[in-house]
PQR file of N, CA, C, O and H, with PARSE charges and radii, in Angstrom:
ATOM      1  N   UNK A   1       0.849  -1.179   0.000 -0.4000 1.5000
ATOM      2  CA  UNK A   1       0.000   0.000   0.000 -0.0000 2.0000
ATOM      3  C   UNK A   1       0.889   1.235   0.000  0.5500 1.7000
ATOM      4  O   UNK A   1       1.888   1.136   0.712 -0.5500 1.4000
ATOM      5  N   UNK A   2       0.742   2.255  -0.586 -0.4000 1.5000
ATOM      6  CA  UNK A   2       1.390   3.285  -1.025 -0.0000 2.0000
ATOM      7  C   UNK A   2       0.814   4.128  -0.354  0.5500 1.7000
ATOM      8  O   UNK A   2      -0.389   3.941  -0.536 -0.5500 1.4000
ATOM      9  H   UNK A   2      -0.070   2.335  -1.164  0.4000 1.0000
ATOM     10  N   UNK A   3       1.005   5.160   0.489 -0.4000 1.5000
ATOM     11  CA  UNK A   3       0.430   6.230   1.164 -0.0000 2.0000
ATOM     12  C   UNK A   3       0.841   7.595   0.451  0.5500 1.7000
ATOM     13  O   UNK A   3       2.007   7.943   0.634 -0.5500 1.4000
ATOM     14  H   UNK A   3       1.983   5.312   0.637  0.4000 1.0000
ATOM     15  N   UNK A   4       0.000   8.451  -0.373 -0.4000 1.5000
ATOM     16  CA  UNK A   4       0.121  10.153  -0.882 -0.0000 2.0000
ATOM     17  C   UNK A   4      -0.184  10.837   0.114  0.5500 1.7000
ATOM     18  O   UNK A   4      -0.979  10.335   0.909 -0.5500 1.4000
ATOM     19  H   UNK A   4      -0.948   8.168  -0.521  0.4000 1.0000
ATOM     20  N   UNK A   5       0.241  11.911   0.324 -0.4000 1.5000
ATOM     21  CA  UNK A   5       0.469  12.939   0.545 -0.0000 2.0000
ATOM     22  C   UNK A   5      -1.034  13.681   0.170  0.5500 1.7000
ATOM     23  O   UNK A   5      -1.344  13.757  -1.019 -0.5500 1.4000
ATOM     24  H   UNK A   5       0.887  12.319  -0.322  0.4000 1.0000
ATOM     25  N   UNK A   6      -1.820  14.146   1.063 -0.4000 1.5000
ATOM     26  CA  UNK A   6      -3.125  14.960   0.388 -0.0000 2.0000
ATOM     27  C   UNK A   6      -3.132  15.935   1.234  0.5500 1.7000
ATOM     28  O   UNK A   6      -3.600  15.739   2.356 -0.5500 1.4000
ATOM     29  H   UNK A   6      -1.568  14.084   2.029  0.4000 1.0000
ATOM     30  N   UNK A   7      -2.602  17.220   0.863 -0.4000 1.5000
ATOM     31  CA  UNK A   7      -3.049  18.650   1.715 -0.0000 2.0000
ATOM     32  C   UNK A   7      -4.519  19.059   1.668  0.5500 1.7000
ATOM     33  O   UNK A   7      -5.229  19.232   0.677 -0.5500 1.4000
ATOM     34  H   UNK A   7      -2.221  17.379  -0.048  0.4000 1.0000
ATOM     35  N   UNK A   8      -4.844  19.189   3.100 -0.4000 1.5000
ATOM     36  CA  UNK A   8      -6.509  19.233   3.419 -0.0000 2.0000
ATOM     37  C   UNK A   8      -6.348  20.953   4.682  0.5500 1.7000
ATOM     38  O   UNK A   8      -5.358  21.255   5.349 -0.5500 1.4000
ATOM     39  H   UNK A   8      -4.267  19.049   3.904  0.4000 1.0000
ATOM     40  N   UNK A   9      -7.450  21.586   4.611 -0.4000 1.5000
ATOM     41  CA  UNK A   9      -7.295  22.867   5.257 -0.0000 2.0000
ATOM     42  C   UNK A   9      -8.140  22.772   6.627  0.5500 1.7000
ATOM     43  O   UNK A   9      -9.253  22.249   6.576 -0.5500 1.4000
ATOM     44  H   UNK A   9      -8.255  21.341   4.069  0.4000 1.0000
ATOM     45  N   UNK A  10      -7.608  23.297   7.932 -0.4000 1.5000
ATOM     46  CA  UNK A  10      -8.370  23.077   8.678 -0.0000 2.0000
ATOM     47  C   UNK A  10      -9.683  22.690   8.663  0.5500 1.7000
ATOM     48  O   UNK A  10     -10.201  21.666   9.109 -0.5500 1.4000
ATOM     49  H   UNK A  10      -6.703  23.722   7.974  0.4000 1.0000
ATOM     50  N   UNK A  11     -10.469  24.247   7.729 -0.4000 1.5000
ATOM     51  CA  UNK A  11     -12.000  23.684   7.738 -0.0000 2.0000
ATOM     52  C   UNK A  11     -12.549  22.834   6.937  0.5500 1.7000
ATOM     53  O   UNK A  11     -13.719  22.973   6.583 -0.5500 1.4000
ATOM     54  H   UNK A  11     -10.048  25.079   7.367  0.4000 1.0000
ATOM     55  N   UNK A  12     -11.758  21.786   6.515 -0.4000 1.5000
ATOM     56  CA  UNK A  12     -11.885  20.417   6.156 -0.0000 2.0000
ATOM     57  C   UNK A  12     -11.919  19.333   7.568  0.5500 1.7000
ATOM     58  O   UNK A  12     -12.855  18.612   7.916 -0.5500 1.4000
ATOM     59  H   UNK A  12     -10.807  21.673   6.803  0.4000 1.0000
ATOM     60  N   UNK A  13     -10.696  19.482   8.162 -0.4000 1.5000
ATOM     61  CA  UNK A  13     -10.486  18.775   9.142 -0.0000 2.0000
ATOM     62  C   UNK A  13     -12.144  19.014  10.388  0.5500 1.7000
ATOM     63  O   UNK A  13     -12.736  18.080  10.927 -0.5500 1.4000
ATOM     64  H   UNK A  13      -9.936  20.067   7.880  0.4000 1.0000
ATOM     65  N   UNK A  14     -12.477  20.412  10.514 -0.4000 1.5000
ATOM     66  CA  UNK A  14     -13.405  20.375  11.112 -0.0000 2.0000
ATOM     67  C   UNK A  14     -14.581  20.043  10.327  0.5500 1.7000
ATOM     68  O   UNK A  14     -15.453  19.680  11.117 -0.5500 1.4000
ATOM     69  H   UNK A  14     -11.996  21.172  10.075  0.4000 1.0000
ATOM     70  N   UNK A  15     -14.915  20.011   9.368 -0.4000 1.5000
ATOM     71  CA  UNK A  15     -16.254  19.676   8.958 -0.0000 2.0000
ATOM     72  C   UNK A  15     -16.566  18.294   9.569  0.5500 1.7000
ATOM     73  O   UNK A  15     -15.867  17.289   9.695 -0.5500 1.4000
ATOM     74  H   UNK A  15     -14.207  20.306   8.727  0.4000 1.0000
ATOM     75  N   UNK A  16     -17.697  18.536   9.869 -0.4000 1.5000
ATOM     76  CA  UNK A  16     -18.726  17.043  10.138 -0.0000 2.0000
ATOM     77  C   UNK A  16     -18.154  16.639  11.747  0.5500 1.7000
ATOM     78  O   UNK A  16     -18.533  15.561  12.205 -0.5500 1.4000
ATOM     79  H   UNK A  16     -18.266  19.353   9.767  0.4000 1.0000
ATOM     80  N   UNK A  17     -17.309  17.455  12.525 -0.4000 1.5000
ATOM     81  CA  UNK A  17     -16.575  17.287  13.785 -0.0000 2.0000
ATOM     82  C   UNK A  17     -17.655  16.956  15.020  0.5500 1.7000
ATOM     83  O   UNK A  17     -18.591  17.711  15.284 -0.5500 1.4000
ATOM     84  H   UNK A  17     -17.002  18.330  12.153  0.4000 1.0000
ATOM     85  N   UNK A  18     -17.506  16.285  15.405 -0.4000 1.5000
ATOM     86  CA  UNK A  18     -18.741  15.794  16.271 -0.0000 2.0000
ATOM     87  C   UNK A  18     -17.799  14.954  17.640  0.5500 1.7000
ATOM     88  O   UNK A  18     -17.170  13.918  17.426 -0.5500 1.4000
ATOM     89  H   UNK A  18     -16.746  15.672  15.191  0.4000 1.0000
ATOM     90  N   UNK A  19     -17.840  15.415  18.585 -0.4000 1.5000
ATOM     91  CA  UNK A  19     -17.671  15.147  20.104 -0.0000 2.0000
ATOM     92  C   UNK A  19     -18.740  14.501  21.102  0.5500 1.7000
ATOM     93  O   UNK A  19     -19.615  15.048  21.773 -0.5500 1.4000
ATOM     94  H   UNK A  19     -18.351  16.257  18.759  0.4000 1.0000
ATOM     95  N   UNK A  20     -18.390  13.193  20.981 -0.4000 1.5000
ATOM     96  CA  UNK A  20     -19.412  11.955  21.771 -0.0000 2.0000
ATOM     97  C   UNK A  20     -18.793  11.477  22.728  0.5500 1.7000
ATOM     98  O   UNK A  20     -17.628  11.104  22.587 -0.5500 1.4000
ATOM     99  H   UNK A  20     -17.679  12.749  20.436  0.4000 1.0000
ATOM    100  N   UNK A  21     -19.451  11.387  23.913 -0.4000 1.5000
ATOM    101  CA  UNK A  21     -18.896  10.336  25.250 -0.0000 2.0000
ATOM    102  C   UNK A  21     -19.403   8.864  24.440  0.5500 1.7000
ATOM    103  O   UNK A  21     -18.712   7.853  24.314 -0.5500 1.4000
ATOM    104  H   UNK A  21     -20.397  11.690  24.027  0.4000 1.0000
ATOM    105  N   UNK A  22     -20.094   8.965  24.195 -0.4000 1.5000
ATOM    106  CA  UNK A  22     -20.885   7.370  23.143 -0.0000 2.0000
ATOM    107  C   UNK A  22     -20.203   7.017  22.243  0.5500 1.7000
ATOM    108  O   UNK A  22     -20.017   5.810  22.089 -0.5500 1.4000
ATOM    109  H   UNK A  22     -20.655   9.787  24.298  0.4000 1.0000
ATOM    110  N   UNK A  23     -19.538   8.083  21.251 -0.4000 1.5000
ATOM    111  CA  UNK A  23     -19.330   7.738  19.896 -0.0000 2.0000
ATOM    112  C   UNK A  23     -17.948   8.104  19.456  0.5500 1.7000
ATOM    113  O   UNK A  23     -17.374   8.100  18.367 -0.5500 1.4000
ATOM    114  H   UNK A  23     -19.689   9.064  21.376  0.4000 1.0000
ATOM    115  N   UNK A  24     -17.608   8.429  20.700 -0.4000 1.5000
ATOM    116  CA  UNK A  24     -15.730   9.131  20.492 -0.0000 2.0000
ATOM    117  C   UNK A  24     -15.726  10.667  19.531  0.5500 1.7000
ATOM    118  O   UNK A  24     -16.866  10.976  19.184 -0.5500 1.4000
ATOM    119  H   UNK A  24     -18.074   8.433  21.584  0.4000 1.0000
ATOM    120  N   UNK A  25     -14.724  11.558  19.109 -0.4000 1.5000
ATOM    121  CA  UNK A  25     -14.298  12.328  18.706 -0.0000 2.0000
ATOM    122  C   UNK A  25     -13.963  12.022  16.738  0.5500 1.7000
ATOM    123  O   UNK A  25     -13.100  11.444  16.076 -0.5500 1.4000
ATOM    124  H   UNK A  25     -13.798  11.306  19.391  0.4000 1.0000
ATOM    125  N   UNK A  26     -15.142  12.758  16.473 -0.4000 1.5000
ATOM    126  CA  UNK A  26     -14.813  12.743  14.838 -0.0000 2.0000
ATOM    127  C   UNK A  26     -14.257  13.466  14.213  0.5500 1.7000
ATOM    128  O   UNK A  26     -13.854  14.311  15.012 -0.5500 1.4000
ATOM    129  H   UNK A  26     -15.842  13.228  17.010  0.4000 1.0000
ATOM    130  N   UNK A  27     -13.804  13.832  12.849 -0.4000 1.5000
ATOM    131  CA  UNK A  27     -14.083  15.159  11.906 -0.0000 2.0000
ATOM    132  C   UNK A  27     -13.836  14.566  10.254  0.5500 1.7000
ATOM    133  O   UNK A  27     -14.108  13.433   9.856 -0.5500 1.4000
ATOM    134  H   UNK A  27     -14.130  13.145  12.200  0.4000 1.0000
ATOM    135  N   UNK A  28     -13.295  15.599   9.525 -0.4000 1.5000
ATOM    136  CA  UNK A  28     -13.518  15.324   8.144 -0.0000 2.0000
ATOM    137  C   UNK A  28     -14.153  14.874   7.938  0.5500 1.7000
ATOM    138  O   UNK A  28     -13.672  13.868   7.417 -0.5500 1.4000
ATOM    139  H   UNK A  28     -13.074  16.519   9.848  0.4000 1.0000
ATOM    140  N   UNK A  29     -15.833  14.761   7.936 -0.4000 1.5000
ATOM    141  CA  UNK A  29     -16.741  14.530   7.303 -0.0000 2.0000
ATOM    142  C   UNK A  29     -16.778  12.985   8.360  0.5500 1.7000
ATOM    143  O   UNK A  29     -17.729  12.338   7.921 -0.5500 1.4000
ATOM    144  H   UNK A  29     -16.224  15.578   8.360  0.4000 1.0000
ATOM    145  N   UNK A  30     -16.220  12.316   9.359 -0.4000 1.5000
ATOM    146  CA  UNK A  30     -16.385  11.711   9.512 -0.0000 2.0000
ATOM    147  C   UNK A  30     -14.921  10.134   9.274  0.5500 1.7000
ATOM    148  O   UNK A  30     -14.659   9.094   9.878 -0.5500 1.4000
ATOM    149  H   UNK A  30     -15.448  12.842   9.715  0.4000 1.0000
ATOM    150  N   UNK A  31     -14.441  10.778   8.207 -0.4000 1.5000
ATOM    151  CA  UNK A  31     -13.635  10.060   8.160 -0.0000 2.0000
ATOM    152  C   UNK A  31     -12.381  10.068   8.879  0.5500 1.7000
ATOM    153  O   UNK A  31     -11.643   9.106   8.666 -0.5500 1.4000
ATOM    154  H   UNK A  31     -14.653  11.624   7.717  0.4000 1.0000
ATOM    155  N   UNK A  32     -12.080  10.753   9.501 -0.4000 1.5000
ATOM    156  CA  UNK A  32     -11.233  10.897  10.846 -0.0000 2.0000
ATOM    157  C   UNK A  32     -11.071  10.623  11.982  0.5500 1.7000
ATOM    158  O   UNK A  32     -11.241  11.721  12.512 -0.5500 1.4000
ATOM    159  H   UNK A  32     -12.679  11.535   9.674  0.4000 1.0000
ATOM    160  N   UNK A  33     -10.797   9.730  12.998 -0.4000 1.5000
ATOM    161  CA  UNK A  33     -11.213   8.805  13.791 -0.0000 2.0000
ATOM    162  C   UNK A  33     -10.393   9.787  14.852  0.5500 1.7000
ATOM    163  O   UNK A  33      -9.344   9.276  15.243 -0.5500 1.4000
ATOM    164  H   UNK A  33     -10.659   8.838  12.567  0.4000 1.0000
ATOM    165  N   UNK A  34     -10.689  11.125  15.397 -0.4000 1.5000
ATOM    166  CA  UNK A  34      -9.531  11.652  16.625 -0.0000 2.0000
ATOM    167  C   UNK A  34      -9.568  11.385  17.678  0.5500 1.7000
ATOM    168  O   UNK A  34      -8.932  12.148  18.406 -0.5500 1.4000
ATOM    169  H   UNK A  34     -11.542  11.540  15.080  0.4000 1.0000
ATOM    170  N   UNK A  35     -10.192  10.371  18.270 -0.4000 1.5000
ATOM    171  CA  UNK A  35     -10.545   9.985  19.619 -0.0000 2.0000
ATOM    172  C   UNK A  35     -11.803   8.871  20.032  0.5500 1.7000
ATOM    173  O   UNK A  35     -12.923   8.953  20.535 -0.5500 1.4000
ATOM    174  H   UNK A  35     -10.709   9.751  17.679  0.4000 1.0000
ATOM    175  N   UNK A  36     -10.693   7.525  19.375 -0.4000 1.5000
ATOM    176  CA  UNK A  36     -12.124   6.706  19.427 -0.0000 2.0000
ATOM    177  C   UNK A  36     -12.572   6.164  20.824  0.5500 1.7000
ATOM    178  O   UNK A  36     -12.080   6.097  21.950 -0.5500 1.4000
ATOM    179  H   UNK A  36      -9.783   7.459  18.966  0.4000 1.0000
ATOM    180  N   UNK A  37     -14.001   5.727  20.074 -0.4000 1.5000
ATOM    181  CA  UNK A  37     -14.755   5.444  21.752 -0.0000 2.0000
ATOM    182  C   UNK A  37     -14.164   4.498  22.771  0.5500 1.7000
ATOM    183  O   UNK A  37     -14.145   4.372  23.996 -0.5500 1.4000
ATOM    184  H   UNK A  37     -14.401   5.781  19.159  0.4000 1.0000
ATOM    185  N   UNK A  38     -13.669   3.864  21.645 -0.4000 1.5000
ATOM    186  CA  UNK A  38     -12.448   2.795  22.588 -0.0000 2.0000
ATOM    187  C   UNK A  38     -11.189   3.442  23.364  0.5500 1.7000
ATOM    188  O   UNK A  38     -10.817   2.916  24.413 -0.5500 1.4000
ATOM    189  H   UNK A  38     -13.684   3.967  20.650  0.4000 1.0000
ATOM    190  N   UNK A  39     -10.560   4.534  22.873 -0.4000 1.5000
ATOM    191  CA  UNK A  39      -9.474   4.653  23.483 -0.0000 2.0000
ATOM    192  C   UNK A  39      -9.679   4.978  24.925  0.5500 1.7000
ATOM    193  O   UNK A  39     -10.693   5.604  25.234 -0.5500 1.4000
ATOM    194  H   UNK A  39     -10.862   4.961  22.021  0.4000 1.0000
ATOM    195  N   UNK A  40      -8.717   4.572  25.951 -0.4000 1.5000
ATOM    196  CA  UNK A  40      -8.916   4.805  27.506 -0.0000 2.0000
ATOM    197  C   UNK A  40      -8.794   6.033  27.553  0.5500 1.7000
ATOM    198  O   UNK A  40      -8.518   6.914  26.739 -0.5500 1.4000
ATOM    199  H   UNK A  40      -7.893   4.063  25.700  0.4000 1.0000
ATOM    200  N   UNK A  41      -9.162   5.960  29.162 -0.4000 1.5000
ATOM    201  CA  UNK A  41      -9.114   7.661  29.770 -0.0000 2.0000
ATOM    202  C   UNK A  41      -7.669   8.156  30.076  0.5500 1.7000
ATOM    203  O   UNK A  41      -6.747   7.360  30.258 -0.5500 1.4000
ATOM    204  H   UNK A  41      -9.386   5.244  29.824  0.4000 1.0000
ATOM    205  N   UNK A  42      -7.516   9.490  30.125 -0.4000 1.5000
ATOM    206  CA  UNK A  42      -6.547   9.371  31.449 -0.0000 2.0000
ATOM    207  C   UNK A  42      -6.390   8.853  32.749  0.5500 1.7000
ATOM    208  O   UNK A  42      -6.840   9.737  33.477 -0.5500 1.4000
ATOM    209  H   UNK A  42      -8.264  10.136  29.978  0.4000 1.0000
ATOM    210  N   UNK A  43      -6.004   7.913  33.455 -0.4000 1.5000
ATOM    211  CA  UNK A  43      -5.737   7.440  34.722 -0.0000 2.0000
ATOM    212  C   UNK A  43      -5.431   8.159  35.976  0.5500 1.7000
ATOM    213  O   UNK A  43      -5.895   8.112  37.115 -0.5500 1.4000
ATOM    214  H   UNK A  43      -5.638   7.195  32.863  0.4000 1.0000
ATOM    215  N   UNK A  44      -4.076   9.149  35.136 -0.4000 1.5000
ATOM    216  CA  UNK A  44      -3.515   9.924  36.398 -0.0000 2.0000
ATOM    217  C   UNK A  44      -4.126  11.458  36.642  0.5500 1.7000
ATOM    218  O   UNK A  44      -4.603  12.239  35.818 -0.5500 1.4000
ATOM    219  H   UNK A  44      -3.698   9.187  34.211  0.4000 1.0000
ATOM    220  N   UNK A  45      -3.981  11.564  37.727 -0.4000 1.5000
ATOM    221  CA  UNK A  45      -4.212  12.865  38.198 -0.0000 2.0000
ATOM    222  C   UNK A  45      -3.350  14.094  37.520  0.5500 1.7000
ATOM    223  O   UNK A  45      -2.341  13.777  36.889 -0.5500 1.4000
ATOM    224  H   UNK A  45      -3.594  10.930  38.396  0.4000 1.0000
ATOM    225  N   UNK A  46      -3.719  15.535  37.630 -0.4000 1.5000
ATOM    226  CA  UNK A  46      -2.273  15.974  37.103 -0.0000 2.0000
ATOM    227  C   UNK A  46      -1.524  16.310  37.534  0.5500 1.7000
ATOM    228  O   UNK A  46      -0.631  16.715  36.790 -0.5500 1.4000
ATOM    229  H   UNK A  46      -4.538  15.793  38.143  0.4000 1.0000
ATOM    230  N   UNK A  47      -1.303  16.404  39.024 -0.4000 1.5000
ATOM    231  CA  UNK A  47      -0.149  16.448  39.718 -0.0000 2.0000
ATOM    232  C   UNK A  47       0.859  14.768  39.492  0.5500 1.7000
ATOM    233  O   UNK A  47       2.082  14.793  39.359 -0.5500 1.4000
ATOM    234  H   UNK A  47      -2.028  16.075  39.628  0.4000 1.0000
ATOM    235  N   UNK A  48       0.286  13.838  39.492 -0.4000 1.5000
ATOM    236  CA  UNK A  48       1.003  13.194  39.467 -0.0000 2.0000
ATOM    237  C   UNK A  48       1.506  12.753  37.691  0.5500 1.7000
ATOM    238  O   UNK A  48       2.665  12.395  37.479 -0.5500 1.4000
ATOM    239  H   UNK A  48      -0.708  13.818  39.600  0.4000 1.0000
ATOM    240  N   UNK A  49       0.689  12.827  36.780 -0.4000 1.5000
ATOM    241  CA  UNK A  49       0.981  13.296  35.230 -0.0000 2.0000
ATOM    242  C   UNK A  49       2.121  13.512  35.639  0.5500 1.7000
ATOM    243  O   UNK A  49       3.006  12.702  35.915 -0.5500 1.4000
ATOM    244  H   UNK A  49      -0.252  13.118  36.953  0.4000 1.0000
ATOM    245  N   UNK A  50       2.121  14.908  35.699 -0.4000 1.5000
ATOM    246  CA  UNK A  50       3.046  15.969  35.743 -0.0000 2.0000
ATOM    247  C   UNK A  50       4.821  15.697  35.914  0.5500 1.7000
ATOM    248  O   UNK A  50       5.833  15.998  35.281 -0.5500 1.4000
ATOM    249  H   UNK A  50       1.402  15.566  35.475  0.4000 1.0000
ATOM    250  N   UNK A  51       4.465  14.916  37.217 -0.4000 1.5000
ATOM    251  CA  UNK A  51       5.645  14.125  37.895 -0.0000 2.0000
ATOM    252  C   UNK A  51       6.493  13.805  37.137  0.5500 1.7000
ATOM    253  O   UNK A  51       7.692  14.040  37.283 -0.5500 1.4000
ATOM    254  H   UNK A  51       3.643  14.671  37.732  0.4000 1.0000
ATOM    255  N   UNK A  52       5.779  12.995  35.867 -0.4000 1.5000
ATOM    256  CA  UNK A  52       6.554  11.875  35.538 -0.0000 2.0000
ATOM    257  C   UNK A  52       7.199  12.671  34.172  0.5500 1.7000
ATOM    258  O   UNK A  52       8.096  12.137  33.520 -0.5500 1.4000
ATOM    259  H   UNK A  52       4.805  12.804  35.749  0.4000 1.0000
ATOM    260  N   UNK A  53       6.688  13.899  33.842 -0.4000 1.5000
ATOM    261  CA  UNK A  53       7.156  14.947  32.704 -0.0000 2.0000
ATOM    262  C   UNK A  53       8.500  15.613  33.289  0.5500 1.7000
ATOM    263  O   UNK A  53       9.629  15.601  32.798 -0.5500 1.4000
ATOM    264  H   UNK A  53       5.960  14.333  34.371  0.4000 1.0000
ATOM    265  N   UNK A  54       8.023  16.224  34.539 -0.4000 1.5000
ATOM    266  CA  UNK A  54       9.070  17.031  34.876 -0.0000 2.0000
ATOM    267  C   UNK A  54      10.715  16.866  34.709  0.5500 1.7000
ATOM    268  O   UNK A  54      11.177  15.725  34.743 -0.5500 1.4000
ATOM    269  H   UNK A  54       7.106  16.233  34.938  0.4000 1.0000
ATOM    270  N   UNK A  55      11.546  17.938  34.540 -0.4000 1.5000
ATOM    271  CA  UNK A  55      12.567  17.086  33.834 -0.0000 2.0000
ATOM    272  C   UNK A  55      13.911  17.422  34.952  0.5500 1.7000
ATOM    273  O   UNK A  55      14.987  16.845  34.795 -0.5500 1.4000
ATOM    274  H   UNK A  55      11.171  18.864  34.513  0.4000 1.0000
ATOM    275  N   UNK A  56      13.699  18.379  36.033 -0.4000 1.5000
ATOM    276  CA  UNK A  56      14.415  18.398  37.014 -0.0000 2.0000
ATOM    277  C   UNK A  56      15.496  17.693  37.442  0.5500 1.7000
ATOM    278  O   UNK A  56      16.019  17.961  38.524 -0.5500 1.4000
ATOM    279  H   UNK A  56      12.825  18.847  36.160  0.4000 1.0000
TER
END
C-alpha cells in the first residue's frame, strides 16, 4: 500500500466534527477517527501526570 500525501485545510479537518462520550471524537466529514470510543481515559491525576514529565 502506497500512502500520498493529500493537503486538506483546517475547515476540512473540522467539517462534520462531532464530540461523543458514546461515539468518540470525529471530523472530516467523519472520516477521521480523533478519539475513538475505545481509546482509555486518562488514569492519572495531574499532579502526578506531571511528575513523571518534569525534567528536574
Amino acid at each position: 500500500m502506497k500512502i500520498q500525501l493529500k493537503e486538506i485545510t483546517i475547515k476540512e479537518v473540522a467539517n462534520g466534527y462531532k464530540n461523543s462520550d458514546e461515539e468518540g471524537v470525529v471530523g472530516y466529514g467523519g472520516k477521521l477517527n480523533i478519539h475513538p470510543k475505545y481509546q482509555r481515559e486518562f488514569i492519572y491525576k495531574d499532579d502526578k501526570r506531571n511528575n513523571g514529565i518534569d525534567a528536574r
